[in-house]
C-alpha positions in Angstrom: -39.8 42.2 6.3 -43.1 41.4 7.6 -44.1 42.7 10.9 -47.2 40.3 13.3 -49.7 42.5 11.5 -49.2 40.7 7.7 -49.8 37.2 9.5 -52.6 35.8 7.6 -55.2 34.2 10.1 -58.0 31.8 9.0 -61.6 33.3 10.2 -64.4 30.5 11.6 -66.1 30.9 8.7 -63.1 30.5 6.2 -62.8 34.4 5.3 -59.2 35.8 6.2 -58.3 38.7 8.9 -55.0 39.4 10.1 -54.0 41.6 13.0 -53.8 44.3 10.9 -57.7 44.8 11.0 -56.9 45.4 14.4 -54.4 48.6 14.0 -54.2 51.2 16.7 -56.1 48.6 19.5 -54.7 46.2 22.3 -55.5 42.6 21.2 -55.5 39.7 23.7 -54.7 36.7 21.8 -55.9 33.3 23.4 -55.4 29.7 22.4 -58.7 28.6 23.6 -60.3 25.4 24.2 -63.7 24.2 25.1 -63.0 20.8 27.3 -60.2 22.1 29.6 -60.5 22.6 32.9 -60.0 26.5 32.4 -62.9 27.0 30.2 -64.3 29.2 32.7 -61.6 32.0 31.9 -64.3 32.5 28.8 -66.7 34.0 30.9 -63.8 36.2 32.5 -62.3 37.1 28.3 -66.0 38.1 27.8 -65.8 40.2 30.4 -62.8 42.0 29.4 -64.4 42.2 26.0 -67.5 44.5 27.2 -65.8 46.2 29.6 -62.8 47.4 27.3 -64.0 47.2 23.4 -65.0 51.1 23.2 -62.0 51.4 24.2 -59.7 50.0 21.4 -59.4 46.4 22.4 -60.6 43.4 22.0 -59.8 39.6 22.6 -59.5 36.8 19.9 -59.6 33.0 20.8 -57.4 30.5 19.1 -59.2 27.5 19.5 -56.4 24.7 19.3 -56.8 20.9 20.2 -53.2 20.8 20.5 -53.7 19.5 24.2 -56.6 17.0 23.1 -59.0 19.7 24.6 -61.3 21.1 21.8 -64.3 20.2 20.2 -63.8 18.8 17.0 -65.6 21.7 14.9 -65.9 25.0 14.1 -69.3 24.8 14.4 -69.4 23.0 17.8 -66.7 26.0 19.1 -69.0 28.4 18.0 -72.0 27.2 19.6 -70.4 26.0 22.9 -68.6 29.6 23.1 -71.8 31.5 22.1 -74.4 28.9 24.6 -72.1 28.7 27.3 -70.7 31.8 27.6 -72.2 34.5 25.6 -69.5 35.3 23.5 -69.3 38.3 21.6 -65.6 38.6 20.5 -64.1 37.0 17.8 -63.3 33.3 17.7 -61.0 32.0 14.4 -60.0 28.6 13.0 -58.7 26.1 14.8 -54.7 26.1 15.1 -51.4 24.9 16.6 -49.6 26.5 19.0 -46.8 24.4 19.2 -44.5 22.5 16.9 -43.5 22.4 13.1 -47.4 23.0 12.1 -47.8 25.6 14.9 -49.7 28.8 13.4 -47.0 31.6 12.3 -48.4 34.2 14.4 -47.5 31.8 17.8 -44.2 31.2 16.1 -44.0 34.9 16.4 -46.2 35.5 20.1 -43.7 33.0 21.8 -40.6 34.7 21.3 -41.9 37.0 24.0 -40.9 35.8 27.5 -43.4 35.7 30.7 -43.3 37.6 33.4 -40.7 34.7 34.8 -38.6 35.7 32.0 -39.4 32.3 29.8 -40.3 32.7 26.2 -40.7 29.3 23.9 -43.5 27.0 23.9 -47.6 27.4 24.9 -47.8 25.5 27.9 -51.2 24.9 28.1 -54.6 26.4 27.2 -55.6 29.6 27.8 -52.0 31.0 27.5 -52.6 35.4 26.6 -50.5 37.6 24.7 -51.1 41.0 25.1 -50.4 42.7 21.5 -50.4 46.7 22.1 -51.2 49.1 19.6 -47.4 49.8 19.1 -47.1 45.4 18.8 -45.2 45.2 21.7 -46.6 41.6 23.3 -47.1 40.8 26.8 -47.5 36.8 27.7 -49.1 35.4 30.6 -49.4 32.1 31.2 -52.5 29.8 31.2 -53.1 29.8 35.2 -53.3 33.6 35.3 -56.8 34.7 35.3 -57.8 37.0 32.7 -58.9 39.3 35.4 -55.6 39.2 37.5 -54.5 42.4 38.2 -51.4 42.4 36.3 -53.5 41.6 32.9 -55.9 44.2 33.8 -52.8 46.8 34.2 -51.0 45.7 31.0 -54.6 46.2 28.8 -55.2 49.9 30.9 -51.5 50.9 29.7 -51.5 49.5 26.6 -55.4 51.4 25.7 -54.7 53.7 22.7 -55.4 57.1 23.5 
């Protein structure tokens, strides 16, 4: 059987990764996207980036134009995520979150429910799952700010070490 780690996951640049390259750290994943409304939750990911990566985590964005947000390139991700908002984590290929050519890993991510107790579909942009070293996931929805405190309490728990 193959655990969430094995899930191959297309890099920007075309290489491969997976969150195995991330063993023993708290991932945030995010389905990003440059055009929405809550673009500005970058600036906030970034800031959980520096304030937590020498600590054993670190976010990834899922750029996905499944809700007709994104830009229509890697390249133009890439330099809108890097211009706008300085950022240092890592951004992959463009995905689907939803539907029959959703990306395996959110096939996977969205079997975990909220804190409302609703798993199942993304249901917007910006939408976080907290993997933890041990892969348990915690999801929270697309209005709750990365810096909310109950995101900030699941990545201090979830810290290895």
């Amino acid at each position: 059987m193959t655990g969430i780690d094995d899930i191959p996951i297309t890099t920007m640049d075309g290489g491969s990764t997976s969150l195995a390259d991330y063993a023993g750290k708290a991932v945030l994943v995010v389905n990003v996207a440059s055009r929405c409304g809550l673009a500005p939750q970058y600036g906030k990911l970034e800031e959980l980036q520096r304030q937590y990566a020498d600590r054993g985590f670190t976010v990834i964005g899922f750029p996905s134009n499944q809700f007709l947000q994104e830009l229509s390139t890697n390249e133009a991700i890439s330099e809108y995520c890097s211009t706008t908002w300085g950022i240092t984590f890592p951004i992959v290929d463009r995905v689907r979150v939803n539907g029959k050519h959703e990306h395996p890993l959110y096939t996977e991510l969205k079997k975990t429910p909220d804190a409302s107790g609703k798993a199942g579909r993304v249901s917007w942009n910006f939408e976080k799952f907290l993997v933890a070293p041990d892969r348990s996931v915690t999801r929270f929805r697309p209005t709750t700010e990365p810096d909310d405190p109950a995101v900030i309490a699941a990545i201090e728990s979830a810290l290895p070490g």
